[in-house]
C-alpha positions in Angstrom: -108.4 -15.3 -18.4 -104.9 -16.3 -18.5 -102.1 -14.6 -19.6 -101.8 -15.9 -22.9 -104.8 -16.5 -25.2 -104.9 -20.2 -26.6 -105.6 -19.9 -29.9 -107.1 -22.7 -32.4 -106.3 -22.1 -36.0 -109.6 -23.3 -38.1 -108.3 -23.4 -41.9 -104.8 -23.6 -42.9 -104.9 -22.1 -46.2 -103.3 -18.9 -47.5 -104.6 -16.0 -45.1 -103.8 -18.1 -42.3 -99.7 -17.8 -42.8 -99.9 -14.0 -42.1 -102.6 -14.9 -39.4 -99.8 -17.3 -38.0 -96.8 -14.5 -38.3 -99.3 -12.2 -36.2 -99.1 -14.9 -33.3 -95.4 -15.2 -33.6 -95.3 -11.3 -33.1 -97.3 -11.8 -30.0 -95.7 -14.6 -27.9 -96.4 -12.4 -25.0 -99.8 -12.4 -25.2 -100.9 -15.3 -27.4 -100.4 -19.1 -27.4 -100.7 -20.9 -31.1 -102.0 -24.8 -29.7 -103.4 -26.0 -32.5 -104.6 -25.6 -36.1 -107.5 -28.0 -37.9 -107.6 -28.3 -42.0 -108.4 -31.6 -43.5 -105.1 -31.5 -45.7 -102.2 -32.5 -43.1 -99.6 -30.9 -45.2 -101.2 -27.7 -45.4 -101.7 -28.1 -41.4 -98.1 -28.8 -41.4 -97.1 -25.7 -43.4 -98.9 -23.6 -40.9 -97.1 -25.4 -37.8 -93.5 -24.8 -39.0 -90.9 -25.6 -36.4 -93.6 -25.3 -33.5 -93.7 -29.2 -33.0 -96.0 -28.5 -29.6 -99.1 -26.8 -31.9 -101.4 -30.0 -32.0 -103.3 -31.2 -35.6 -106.7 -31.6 -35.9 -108.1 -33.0 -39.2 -111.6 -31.5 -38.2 -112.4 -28.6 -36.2 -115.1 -30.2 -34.2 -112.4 -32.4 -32.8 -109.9 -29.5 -31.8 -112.9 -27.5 -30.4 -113.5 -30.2 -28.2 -110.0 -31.3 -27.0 -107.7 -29.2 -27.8 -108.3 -26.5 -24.2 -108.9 -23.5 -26.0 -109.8 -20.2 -25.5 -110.7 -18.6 -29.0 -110.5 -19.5 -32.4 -109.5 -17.6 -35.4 -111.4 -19.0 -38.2 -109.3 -19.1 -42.0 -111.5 -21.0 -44.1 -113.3 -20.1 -47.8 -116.2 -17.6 -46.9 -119.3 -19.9 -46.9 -118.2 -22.4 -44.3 -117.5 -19.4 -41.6 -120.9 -19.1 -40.2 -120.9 -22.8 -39.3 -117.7 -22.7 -37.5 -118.3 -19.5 -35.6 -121.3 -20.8 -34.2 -119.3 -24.2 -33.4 -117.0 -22.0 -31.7 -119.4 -20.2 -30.0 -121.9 -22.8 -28.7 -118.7 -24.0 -26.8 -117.5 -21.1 -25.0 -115.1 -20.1 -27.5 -114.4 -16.8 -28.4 -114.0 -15.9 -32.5 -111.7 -13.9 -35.1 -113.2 -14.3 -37.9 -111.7 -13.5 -41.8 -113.7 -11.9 -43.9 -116.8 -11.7 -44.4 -118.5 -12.7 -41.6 -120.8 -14.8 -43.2 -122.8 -14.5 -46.6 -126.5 -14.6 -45.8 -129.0 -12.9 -43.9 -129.9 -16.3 -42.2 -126.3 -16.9 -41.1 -126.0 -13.2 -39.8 -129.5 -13.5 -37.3 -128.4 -17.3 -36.5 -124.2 -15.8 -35.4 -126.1 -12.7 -33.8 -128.5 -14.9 -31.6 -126.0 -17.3 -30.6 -123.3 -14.3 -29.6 -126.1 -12.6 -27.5 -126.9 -16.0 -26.0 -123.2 -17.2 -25.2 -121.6 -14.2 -24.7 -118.6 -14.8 -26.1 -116.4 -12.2 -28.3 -116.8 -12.3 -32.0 -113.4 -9.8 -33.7 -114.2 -9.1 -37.4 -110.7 -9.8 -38.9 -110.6 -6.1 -40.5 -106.8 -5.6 -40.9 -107.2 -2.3 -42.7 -108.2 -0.4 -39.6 -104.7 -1.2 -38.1 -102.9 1.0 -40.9 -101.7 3.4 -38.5 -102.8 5.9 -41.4 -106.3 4.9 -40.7 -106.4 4.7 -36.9 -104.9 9.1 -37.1 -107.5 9.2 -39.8 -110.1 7.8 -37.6 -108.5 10.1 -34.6 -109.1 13.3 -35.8 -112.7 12.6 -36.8 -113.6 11.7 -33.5 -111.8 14.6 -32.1 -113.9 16.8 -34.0 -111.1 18.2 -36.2 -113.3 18.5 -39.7 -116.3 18.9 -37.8 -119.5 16.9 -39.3 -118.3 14.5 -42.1 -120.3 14.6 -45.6 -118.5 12.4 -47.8 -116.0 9.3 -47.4 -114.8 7.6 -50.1 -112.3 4.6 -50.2 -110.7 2.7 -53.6 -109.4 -0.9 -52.8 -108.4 -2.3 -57.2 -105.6 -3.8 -58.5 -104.8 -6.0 -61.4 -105.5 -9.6 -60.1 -103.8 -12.7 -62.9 -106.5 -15.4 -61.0 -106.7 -17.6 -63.4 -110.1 -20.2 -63.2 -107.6 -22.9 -61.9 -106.2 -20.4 -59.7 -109.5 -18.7 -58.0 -110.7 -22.0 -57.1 -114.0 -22.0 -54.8 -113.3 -18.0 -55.3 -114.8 -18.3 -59.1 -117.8 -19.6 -57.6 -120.9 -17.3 -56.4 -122.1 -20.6 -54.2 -118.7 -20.6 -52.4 -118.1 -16.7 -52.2 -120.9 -15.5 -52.0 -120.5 -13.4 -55.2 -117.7 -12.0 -56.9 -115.1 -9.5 -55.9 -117.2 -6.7 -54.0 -117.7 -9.5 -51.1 -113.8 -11.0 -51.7 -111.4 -7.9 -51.4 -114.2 -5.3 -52.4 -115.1 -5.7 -48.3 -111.9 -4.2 -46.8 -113.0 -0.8 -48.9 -116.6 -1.4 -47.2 -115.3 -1.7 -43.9 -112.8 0.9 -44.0 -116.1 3.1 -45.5 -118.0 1.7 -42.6 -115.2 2.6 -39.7 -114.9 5.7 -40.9 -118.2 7.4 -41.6 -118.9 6.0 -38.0 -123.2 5.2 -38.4 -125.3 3.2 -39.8 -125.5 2.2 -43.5 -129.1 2.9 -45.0 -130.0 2.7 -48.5 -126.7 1.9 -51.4 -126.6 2.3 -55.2 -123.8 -0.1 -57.4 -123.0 -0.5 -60.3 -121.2 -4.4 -60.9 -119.2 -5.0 -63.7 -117.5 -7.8 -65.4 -114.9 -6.2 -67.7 -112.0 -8.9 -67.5 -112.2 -12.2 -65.4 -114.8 -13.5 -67.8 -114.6 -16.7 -65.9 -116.0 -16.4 -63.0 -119.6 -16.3 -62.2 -119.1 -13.0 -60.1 -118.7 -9.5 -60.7 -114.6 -8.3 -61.0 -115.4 -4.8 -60.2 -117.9 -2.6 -58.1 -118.8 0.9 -57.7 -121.1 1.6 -54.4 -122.8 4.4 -53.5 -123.7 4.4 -49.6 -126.1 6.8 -47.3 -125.6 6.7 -43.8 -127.9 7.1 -40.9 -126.1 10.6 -40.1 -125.9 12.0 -43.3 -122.6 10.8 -44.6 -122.3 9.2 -48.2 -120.0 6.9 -49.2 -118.2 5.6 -52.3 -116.6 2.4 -52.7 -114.2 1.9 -56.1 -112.5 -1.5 -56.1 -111.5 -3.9 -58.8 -109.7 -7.1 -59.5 -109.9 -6.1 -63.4 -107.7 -3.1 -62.9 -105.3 -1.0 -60.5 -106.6 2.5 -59.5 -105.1 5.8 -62.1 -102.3 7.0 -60.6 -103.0 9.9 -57.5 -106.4 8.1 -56.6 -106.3 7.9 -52.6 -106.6 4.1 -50.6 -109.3 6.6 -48.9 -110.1 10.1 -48.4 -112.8 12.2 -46.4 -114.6 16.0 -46.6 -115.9 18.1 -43.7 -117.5 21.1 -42.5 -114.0 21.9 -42.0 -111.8 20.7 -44.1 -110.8 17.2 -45.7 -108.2 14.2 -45.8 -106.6 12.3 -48.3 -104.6 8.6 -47.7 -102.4 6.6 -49.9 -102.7 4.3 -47.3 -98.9 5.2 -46.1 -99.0 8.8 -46.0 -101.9 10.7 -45.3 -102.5 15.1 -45.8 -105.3 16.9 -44.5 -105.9 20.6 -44.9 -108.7 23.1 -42.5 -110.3 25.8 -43.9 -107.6 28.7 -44.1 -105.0 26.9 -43.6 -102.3 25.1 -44.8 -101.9 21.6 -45.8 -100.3 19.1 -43.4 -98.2 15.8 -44.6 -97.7 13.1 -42.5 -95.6 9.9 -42.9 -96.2 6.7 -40.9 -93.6 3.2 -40.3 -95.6 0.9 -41.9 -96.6 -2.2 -39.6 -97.4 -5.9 -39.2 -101.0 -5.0 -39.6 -102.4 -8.6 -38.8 -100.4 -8.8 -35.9 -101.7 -5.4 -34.9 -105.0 -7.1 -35.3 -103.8 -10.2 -33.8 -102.7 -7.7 -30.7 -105.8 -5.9 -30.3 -107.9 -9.2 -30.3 -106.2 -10.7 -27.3 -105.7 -7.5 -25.0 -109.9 -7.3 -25.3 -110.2 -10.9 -24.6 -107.9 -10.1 -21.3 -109.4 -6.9 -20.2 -112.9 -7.2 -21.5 -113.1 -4.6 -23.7 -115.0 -4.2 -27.0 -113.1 -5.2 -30.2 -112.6 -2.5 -32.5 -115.1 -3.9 -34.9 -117.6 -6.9 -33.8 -119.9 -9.1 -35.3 -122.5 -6.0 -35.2 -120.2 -4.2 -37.8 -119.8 -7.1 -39.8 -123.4 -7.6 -40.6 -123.4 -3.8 -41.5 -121.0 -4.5 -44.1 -122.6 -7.8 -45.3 -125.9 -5.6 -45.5 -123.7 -2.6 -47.6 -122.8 -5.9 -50.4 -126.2 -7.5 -50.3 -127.7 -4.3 -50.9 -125.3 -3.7 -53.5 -125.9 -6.9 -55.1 -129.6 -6.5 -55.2 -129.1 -2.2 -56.2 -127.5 -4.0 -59.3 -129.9 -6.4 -60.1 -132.8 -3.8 -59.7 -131.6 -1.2 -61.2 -132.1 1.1 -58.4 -131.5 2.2 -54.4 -132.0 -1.1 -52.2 -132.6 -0.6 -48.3 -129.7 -2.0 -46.2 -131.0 -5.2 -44.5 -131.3 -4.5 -40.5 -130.9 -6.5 -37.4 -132.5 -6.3 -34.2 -132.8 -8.3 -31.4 -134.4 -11.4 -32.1 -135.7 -10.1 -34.8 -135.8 -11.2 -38.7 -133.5 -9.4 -41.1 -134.9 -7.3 -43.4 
């Protein structure tokens, strides 16, 4: 591959401005050609001063002409399945925002076509970048609090949406639900990266306590058991921020346990005492952006794939159908060429 990646920009909405300042932090190693969104001015936004990066009104059309190498794929979260597999079916490699896709259809149809194309599907999971996160995720795999039991991670705040506001977000058709599967899945993924296995059976709780006008749920608690014994919890809310002194995420161990404000993080062993540390924050989408393009170059696997985001679509649909039930829900599975579920 060459030595810059040639990047398509699919959706030129909100997220896709920090997705464009990761590029710009990456001239080295990334090459912004072209962006497709059928509002020109939004396209134009996006673009800026760079008068070379080419407009497309459709993404079909800048798959097709514009000589790419990936995409990175911006748009609301039930049109992403269809443009992955666009992507893919032409050779293109795929960042995707979250979620990966919304269904247990779209997950098998993204899985066969990866497995038959080969090409590199990157989960746009920006929260593993904190660099709190990746020393979080260090020490567990060094061994440092022995066998994990518990992980638990809080993603709320006080959102001001508004029904004009939320647009296609107030709507389950379009979402894919309400805020668990909106900014309740960087908590699920952060949950996922760090109790390292497989998710199993969950228990939630959905709750409706202030955006009454959406169709969704604005808050969700989720209990999740993992294939190695770890259990998770997930808080997060648009109806409220967390109390004061309630960690971004924290862990417990055999041998000791960790606690994150998402800046700062302190761990303390058995018998000894506690330890502080202090991090520079970072551009954490151009981290992401970063970490994307060095695996297209070298080959590597990206931090999280399309395997791990149909783990955390299975955490939400089993969450979504705990609530409905009233009770534990399996985790839908995927094997090879297999059904779901």
């Amino acid at each position: 591959m060459a030595d810059k990646i040639r990047i398509g920009l699919i959706g030129a909405g909100g997220i896709a401005g920090a997705h464009v300042a990761g590029y710009r932090r990456n001239p080295d190693t990334v090459a912004f050609v072209a962006i497709a969104d059928p509002v020109r001015e939004n396209a134009e936004r996006r673009r800026g001063d760079d008068a070379h990066v080419q407009i497309f009104d459709d993404y079909h059309t800048m798959i097709a002409q514009a000589q790419l190498d990936a995409v990175d794929i911006c748009l609301p979260h039930h049109l992403h399945a269809e443009a992955i597999i666009a992507a893919a079916e032409a050779g293109l490699h795929v960042l995707c925002e979250k979620p990966l896709c919304l269904t247990t259809d779209e997950a098998r149809a993204i899985s066969e076509v990866v497995d038959r194309t080969g090409v590199t599907v990157m989960c746009a999971h920006n929260q593993l970048f904190f660099p709190t996160v990746a020393e979080a995720k260090r020490l567990i795999d060094r061994g440092t609090f022995g066998r994990i039991y518990e992980v638990r991670t809080t993603d709320s705040f006080y959102n001001d949406f508004t029904l004009e506001s939320m647009g296609w977000r107030a709507h389950a058709a379009t979402a894919g639900g309400g805020e668990l599967i909106d900014t309740g899945y960087h908590p699920v993924y952060l949950l996922q990266h760090l109790a390292g296995a497989v998710p199993v059976e969950v228990c939630a709780m959905l709750s409706r306590h202030r955006l009454e006008f959406m169709e969704g749920e604005d808050s969700a608690q989720v209990l999740v058991r993992y294939d190695n014994g770890v259990v998770g919890v997930v808080t997060t809310s648009w109806a409220y921020p967390a109390a004061p002194g309630t960690e971004k995420f924290s862990f417990v161990g055999e041998l000791g346990s960790l606690s994150s404000d998402g800046v700062t993080l302190t761990y303390r062993l058995r018998g000894e005492d506690p330890v502080t540390v202090a991090f520079e924050p970072v551009h954490d989408i151009a981290a992401e952006v970063a970490h994307f393009a060095q695996c297209l170059r070298t080959g590597a696997r990206p931090i999280h794939t399309h395997v791990e985001g149909i783990d955390v679509l299975g955490v939400i649909l089993a969450a979504y159908e705990s609530d409905r039930t009233r009770a534990f829900a399996p985790v839908p599975r995927l094997a090879a060429a297999a059904p779901i579920g």
